[in-house]
N, CA, C and O atoms as a Maestro MAE file, in Angstrom:
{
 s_m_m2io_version
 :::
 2.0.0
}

f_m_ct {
 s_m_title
 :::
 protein
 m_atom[284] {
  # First column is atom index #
  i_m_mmod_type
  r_m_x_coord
  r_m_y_coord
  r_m_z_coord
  i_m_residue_number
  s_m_chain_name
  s_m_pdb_residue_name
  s_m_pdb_atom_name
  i_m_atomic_number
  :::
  1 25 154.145 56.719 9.232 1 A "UNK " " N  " 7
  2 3 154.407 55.490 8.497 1 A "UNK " " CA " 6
  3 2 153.109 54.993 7.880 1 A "UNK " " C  " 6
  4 15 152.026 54.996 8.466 1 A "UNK " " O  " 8
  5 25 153.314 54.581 6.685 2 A "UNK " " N  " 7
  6 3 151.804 54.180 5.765 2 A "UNK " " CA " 6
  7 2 152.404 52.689 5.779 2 A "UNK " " C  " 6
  8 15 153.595 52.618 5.477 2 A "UNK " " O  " 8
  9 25 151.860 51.702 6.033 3 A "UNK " " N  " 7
  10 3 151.151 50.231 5.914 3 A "UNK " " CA " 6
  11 2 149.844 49.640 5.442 3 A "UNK " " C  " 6
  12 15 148.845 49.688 6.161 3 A "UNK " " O  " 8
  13 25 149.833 49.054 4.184 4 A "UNK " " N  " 7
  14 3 148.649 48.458 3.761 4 A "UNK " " CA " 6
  15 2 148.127 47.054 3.747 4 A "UNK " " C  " 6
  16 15 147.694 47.109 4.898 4 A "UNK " " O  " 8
  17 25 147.900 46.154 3.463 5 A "UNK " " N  " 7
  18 3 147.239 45.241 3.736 5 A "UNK " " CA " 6
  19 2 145.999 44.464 2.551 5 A "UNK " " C  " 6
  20 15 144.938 45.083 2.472 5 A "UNK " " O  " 8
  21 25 146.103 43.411 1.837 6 A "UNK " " N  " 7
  22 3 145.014 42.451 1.079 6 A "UNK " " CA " 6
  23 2 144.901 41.520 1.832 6 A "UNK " " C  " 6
  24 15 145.918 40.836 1.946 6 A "UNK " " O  " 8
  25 25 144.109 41.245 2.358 7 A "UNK " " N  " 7
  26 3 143.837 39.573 2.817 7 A "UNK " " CA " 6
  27 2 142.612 39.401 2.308 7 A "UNK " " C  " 6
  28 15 141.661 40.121 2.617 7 A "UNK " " O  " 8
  29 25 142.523 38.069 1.185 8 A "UNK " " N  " 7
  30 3 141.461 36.918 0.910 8 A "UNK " " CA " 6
  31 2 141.453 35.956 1.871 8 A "UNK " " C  " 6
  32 15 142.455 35.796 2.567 8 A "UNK " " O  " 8
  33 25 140.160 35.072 2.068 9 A "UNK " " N  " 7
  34 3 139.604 34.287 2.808 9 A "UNK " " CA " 6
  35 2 138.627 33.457 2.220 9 A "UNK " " C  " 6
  36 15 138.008 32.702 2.969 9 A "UNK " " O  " 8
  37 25 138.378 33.461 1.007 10 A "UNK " " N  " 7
  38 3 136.936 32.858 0.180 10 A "UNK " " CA " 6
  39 2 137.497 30.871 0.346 10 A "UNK " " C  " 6
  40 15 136.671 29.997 0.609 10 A "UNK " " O  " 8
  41 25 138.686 30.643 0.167 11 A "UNK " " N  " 7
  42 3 138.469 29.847 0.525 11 A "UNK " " CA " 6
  43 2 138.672 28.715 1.556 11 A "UNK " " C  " 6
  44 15 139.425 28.957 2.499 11 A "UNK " " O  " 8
  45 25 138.218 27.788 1.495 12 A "UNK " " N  " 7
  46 3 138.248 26.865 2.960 12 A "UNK " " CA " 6
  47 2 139.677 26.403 3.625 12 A "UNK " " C  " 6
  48 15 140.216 25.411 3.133 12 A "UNK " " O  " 8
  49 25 140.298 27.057 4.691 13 A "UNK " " N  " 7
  50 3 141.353 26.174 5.031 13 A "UNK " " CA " 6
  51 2 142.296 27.573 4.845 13 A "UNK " " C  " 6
  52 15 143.037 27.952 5.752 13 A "UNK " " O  " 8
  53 25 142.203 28.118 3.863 14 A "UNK " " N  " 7
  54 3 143.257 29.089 2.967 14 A "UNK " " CA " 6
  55 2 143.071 30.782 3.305 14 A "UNK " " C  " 6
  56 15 141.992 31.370 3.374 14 A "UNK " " O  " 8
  57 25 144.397 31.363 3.487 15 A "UNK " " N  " 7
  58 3 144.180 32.247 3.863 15 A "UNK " " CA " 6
  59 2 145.171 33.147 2.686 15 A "UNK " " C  " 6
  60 15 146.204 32.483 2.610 15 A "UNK " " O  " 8
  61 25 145.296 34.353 1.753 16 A "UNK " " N  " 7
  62 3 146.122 34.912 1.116 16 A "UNK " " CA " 6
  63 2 146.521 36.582 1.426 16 A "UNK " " C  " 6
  64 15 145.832 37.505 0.990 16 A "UNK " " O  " 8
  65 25 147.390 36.718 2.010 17 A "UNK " " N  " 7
  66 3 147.564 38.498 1.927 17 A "UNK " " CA " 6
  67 2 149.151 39.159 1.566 17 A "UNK " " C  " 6
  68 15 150.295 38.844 1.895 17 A "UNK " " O  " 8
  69 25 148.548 40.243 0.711 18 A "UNK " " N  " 7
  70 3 149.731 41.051 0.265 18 A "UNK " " CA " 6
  71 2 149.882 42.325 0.931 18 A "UNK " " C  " 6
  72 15 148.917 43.089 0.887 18 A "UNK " " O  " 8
  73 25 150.901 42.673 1.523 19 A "UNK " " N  " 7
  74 3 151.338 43.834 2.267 19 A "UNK " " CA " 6
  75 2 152.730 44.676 1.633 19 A "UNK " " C  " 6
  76 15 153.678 44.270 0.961 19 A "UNK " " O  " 8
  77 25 152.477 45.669 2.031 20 A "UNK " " N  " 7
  78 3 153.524 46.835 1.931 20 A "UNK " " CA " 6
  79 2 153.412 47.717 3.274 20 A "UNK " " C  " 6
  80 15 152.344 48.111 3.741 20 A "UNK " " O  " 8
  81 25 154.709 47.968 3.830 21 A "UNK " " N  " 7
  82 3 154.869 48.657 4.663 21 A "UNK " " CA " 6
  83 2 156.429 49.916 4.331 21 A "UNK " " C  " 6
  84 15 157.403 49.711 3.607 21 A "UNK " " O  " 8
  85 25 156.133 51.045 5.109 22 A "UNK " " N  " 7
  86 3 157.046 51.809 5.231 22 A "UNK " " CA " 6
  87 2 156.978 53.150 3.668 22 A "UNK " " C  " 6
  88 15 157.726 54.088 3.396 22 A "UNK " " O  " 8
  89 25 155.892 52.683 3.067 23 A "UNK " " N  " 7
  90 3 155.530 53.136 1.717 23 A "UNK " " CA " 6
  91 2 156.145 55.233 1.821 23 A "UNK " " C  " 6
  92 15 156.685 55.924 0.957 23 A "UNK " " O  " 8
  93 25 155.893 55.435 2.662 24 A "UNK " " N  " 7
  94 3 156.321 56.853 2.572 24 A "UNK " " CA " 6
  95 2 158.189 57.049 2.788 24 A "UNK " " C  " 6
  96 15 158.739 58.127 2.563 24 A "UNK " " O  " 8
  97 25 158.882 55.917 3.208 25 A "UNK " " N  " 7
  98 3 160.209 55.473 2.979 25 A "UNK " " CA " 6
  99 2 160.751 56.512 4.360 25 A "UNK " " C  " 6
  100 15 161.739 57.245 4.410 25 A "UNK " " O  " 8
  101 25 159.652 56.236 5.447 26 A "UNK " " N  " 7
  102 3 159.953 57.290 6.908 26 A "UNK " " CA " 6
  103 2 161.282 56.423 7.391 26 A "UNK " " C  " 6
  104 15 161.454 55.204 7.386 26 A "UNK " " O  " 8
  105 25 162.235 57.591 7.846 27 A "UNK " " N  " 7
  106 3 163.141 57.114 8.170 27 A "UNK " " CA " 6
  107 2 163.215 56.721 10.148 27 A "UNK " " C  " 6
  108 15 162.452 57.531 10.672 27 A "UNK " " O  " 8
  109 25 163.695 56.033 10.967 28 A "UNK " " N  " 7
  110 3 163.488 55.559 11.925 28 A "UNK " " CA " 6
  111 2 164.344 56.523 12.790 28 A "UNK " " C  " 6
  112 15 165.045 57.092 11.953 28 A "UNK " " O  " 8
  113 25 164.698 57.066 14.138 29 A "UNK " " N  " 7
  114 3 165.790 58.198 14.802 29 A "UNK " " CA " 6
  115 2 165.754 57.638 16.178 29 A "UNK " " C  " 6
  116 15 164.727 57.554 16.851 29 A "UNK " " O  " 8
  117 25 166.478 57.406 16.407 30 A "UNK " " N  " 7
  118 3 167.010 56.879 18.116 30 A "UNK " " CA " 6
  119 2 167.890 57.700 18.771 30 A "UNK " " C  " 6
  120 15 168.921 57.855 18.118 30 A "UNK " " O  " 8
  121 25 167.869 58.331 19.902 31 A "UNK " " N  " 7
  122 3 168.844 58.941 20.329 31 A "UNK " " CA " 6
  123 2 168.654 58.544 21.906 31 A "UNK " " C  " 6
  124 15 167.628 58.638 22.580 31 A "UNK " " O  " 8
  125 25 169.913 58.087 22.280 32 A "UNK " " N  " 7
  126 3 170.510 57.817 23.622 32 A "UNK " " CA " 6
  127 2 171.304 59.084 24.540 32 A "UNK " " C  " 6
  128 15 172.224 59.623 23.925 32 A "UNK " " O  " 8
  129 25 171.075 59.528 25.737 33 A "UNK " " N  " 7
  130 3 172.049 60.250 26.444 33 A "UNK " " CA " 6
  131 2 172.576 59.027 27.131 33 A "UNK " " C  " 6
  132 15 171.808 58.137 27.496 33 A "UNK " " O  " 8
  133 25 174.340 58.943 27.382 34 A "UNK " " N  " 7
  134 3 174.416 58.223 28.039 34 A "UNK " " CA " 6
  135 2 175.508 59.655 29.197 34 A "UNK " " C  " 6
  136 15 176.040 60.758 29.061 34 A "UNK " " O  " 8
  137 25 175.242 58.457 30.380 35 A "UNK " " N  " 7
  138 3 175.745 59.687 32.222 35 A "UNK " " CA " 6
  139 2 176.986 58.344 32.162 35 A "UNK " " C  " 6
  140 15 177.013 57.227 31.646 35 A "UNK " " O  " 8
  141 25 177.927 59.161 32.985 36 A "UNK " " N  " 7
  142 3 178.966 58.493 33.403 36 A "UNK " " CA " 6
  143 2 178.695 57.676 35.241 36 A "UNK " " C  " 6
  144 15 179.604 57.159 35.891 36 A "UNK " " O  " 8
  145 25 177.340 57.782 35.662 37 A "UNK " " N  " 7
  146 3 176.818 57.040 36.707 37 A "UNK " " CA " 6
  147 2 175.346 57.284 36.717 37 A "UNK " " C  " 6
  148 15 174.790 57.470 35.634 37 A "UNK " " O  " 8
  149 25 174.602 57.305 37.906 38 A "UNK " " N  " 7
  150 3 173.199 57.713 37.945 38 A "UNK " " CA " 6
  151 2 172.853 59.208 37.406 38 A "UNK " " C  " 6
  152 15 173.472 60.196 37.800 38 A "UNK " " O  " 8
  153 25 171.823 59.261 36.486 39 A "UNK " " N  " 7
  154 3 171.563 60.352 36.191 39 A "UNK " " CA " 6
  155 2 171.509 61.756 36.554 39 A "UNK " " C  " 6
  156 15 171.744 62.691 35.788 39 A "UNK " " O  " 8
  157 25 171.057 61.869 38.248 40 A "UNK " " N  " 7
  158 3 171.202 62.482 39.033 40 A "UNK " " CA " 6
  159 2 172.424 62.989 39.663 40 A "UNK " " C  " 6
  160 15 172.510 64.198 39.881 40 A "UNK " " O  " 8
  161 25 173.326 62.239 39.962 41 A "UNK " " N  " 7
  162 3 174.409 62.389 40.449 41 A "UNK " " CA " 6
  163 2 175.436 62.947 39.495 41 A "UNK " " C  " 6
  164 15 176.138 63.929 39.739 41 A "UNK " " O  " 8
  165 25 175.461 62.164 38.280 42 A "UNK " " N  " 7
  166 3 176.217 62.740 37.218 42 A "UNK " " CA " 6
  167 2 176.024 63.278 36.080 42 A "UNK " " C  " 6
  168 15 174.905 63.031 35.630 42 A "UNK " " O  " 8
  169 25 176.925 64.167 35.184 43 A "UNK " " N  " 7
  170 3 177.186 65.377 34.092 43 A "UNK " " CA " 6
  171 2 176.568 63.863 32.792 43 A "UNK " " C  " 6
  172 15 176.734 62.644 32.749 43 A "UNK " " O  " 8
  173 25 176.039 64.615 32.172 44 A "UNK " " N  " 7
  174 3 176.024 64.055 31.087 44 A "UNK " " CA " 6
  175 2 177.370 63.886 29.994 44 A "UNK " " C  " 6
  176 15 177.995 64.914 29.731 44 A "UNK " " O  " 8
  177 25 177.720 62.827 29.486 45 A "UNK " " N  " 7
  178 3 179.051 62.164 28.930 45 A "UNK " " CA " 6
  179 2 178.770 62.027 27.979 45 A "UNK " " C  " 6
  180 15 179.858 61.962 27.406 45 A "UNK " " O  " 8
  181 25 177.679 61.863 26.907 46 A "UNK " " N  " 7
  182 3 177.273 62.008 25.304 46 A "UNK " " CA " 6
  183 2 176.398 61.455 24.969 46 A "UNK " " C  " 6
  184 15 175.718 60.645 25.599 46 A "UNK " " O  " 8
  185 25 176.278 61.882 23.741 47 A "UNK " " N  " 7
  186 3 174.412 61.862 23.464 47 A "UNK " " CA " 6
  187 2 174.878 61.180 22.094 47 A "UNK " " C  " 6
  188 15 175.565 61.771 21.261 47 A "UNK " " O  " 8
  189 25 174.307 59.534 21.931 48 A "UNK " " N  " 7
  190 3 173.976 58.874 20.787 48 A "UNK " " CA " 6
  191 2 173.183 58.948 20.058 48 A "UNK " " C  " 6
  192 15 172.094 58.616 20.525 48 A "UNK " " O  " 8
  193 25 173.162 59.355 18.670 49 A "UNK " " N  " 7
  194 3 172.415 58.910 17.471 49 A "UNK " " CA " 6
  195 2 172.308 58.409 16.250 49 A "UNK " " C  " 6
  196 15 173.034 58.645 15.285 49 A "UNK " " O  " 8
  197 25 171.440 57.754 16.309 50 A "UNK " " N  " 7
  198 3 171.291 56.808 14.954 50 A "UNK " " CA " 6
  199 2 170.036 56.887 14.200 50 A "UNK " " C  " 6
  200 15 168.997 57.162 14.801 50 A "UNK " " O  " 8
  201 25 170.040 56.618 12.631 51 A "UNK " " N  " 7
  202 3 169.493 57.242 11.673 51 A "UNK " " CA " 6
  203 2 169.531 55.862 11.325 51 A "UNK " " C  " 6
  204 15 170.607 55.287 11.161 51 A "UNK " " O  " 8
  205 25 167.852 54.991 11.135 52 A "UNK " " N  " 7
  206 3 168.263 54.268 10.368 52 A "UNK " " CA " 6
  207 2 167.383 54.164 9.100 52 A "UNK " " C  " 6
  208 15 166.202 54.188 9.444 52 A "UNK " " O  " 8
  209 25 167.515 54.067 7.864 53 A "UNK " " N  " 7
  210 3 166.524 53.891 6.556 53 A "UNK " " CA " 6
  211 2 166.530 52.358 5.953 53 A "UNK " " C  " 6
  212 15 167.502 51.758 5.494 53 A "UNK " " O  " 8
  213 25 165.244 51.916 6.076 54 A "UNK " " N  " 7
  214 3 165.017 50.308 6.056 54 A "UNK " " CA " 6
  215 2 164.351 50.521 4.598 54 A "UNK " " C  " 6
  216 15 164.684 49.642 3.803 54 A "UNK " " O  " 8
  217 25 163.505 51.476 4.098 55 A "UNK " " N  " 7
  218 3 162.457 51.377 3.178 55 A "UNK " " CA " 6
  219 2 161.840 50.727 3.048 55 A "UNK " " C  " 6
  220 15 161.682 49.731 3.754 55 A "UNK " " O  " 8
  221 25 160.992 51.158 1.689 56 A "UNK " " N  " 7
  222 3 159.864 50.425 1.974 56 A "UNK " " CA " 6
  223 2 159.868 48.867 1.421 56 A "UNK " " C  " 6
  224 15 160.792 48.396 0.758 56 A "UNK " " O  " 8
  225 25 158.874 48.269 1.745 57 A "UNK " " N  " 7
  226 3 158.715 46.750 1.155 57 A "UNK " " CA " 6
  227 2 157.457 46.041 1.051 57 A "UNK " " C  " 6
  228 15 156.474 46.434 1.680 57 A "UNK " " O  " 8
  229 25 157.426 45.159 0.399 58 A "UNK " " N  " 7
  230 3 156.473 44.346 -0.011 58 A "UNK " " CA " 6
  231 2 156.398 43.037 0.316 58 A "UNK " " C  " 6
  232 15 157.534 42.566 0.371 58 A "UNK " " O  " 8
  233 25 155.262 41.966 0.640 59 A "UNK " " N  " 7
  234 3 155.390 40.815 0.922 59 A "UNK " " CA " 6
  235 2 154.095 39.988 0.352 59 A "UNK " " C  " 6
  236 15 153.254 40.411 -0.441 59 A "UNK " " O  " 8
  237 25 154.154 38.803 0.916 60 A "UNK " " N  " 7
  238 3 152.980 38.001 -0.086 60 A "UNK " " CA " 6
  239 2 153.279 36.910 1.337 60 A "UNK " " C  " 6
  240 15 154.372 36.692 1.859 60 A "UNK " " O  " 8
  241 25 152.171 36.440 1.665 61 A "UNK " " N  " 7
  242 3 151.929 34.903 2.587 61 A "UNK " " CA " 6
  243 2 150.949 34.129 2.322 61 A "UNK " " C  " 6
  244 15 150.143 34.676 1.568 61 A "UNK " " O  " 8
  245 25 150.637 32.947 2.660 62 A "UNK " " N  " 7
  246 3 150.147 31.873 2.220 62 A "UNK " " CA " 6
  247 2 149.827 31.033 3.065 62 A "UNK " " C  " 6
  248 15 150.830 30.427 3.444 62 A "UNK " " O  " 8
  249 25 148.739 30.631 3.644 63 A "UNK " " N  " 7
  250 3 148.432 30.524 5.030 63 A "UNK " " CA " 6
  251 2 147.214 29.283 4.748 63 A "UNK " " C  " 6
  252 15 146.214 29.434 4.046 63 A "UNK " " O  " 8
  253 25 147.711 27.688 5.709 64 A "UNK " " N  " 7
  254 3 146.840 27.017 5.617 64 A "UNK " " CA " 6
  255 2 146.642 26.397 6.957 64 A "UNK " " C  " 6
  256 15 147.450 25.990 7.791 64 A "UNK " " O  " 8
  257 25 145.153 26.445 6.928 65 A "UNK " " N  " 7
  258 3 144.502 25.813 8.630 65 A "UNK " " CA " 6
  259 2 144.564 23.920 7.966 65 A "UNK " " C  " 6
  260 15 144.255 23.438 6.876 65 A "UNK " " O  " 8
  261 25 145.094 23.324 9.200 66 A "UNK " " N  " 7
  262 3 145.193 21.671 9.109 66 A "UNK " " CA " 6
  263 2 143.988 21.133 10.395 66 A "UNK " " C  " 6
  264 15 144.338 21.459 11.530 66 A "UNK " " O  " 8
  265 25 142.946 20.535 10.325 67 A "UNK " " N  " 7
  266 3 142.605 19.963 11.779 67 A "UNK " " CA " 6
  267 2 141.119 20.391 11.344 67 A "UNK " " C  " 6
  268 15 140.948 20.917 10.245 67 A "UNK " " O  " 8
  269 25 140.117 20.174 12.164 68 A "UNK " " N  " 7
  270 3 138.623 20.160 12.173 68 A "UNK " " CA " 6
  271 2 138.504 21.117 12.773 68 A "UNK " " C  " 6
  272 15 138.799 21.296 13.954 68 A "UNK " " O  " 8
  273 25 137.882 22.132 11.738 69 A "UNK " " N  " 7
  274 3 138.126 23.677 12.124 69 A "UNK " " CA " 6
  275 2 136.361 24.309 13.495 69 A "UNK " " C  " 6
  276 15 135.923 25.314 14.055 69 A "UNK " " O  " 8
  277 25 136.016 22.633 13.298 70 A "UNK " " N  " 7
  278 3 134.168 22.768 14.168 70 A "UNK " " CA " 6
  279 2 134.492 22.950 15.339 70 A "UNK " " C  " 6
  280 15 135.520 22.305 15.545 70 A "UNK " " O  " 8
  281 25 134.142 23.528 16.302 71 A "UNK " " N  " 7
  282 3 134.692 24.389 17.657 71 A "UNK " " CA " 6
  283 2 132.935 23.514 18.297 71 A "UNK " " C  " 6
  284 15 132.539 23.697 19.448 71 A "UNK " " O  " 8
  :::
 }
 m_bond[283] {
  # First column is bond index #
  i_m_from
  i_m_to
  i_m_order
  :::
  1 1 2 1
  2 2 3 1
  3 3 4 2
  4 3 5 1
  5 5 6 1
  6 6 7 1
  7 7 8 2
  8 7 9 1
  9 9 10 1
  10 10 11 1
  11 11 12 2
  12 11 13 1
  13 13 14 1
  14 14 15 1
  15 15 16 2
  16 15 17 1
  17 17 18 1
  18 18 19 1
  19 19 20 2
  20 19 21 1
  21 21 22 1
  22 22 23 1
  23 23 24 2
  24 23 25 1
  25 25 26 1
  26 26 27 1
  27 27 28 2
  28 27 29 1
  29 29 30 1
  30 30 31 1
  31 31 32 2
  32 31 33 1
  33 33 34 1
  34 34 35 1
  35 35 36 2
  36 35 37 1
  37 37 38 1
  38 38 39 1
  39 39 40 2
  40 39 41 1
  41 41 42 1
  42 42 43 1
  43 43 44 2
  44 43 45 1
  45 45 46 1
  46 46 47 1
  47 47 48 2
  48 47 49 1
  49 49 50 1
  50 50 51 1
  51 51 52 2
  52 51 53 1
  53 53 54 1
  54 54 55 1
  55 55 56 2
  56 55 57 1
  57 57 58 1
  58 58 59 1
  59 59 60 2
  60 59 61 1
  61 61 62 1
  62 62 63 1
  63 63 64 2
  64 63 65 1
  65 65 66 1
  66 66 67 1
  67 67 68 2
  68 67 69 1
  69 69 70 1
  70 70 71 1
  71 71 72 2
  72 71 73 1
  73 73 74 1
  74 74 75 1
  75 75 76 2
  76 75 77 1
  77 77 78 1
  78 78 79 1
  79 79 80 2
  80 79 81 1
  81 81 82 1
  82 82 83 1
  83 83 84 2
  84 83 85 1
  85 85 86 1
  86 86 87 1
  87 87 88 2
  88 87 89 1
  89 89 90 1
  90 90 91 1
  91 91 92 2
  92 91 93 1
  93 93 94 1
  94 94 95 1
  95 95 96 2
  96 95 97 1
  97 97 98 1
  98 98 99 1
  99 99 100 2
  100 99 101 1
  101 101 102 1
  102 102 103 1
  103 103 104 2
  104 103 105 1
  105 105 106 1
  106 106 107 1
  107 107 108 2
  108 107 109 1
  109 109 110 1
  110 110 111 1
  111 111 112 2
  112 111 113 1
  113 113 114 1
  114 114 115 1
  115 115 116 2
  116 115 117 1
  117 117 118 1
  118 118 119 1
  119 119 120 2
  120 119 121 1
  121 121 122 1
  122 122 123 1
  123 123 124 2
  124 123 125 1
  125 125 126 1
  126 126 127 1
  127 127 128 2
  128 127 129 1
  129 129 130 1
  130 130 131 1
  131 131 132 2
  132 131 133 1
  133 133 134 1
  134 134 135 1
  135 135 136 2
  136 135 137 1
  137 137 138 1
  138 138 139 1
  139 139 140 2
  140 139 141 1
  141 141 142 1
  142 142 143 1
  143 143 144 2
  144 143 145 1
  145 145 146 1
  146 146 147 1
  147 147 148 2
  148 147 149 1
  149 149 150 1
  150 150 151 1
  151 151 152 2
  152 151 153 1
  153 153 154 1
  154 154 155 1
  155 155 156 2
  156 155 157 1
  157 157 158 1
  158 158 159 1
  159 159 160 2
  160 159 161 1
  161 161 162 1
  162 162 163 1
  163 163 164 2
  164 163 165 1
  165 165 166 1
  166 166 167 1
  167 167 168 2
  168 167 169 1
  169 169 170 1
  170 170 171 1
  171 171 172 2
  172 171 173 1
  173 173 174 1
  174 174 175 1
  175 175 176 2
  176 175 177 1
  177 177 178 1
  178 178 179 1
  179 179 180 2
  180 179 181 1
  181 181 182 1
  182 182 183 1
  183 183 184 2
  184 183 185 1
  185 185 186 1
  186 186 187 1
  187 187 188 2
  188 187 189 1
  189 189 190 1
  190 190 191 1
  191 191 192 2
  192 191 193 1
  193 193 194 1
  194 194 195 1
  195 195 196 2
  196 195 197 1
  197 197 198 1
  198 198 199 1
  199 199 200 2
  200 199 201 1
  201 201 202 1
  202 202 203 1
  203 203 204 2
  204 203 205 1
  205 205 206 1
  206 206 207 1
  207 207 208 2
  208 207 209 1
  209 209 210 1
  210 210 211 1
  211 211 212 2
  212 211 213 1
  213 213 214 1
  214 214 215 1
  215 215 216 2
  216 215 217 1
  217 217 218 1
  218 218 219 1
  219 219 220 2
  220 219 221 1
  221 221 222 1
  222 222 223 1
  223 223 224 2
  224 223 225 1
  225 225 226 1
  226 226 227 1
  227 227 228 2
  228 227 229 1
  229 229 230 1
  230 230 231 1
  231 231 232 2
  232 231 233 1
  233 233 234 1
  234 234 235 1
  235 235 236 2
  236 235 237 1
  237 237 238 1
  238 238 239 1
  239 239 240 2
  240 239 241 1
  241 241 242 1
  242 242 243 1
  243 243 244 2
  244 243 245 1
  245 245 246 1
  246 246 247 1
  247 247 248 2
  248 247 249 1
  249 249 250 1
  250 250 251 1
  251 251 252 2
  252 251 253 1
  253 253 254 1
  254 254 255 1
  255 255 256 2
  256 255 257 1
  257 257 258 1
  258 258 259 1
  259 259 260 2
  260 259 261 1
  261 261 262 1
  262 262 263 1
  263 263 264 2
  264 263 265 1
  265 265 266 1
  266 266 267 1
  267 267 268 2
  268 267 269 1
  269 269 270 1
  270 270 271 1
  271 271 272 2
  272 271 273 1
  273 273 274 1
  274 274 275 1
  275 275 276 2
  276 275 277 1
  277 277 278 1
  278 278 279 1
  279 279 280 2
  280 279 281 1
  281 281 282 1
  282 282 283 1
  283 283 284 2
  :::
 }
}
């Protein structure tokens, strides 16, 4: 999975970043066995899978500090 990242900071208080994630459009794979009791004891009863494709995306945020930032 490729994720990128802009964040500015120049000015006071203000924070700006643009992101993209998922850019290679990788698709996500889950697979479940499920047993009809404890694993051990019992036969395996079927095997779940799921395929999921979110793609890729883009975002923009906008970010402001409120309060006396002097520590």
């Amino acid at each position: 999975e490729v994720e990128l990242f802009v964040e500015y900071k120049g000015l006071p208080f203000w924070s700006f970043r643009a992101y993209a994630g998922n850019l290679l459009d990788r698709k996500a794979e889950r697979e479940r066995r499920i047993y009809d009791a404890a694993r051990n004891a019992a036969p395996l009863n079927f095997i779940e899978t799921r395929s999921l494709r979110l793609g890729p995306y883009i975002g923009f945020s906008v970010r402001r500090t409120f309060g006396d930032l002097r520590l």
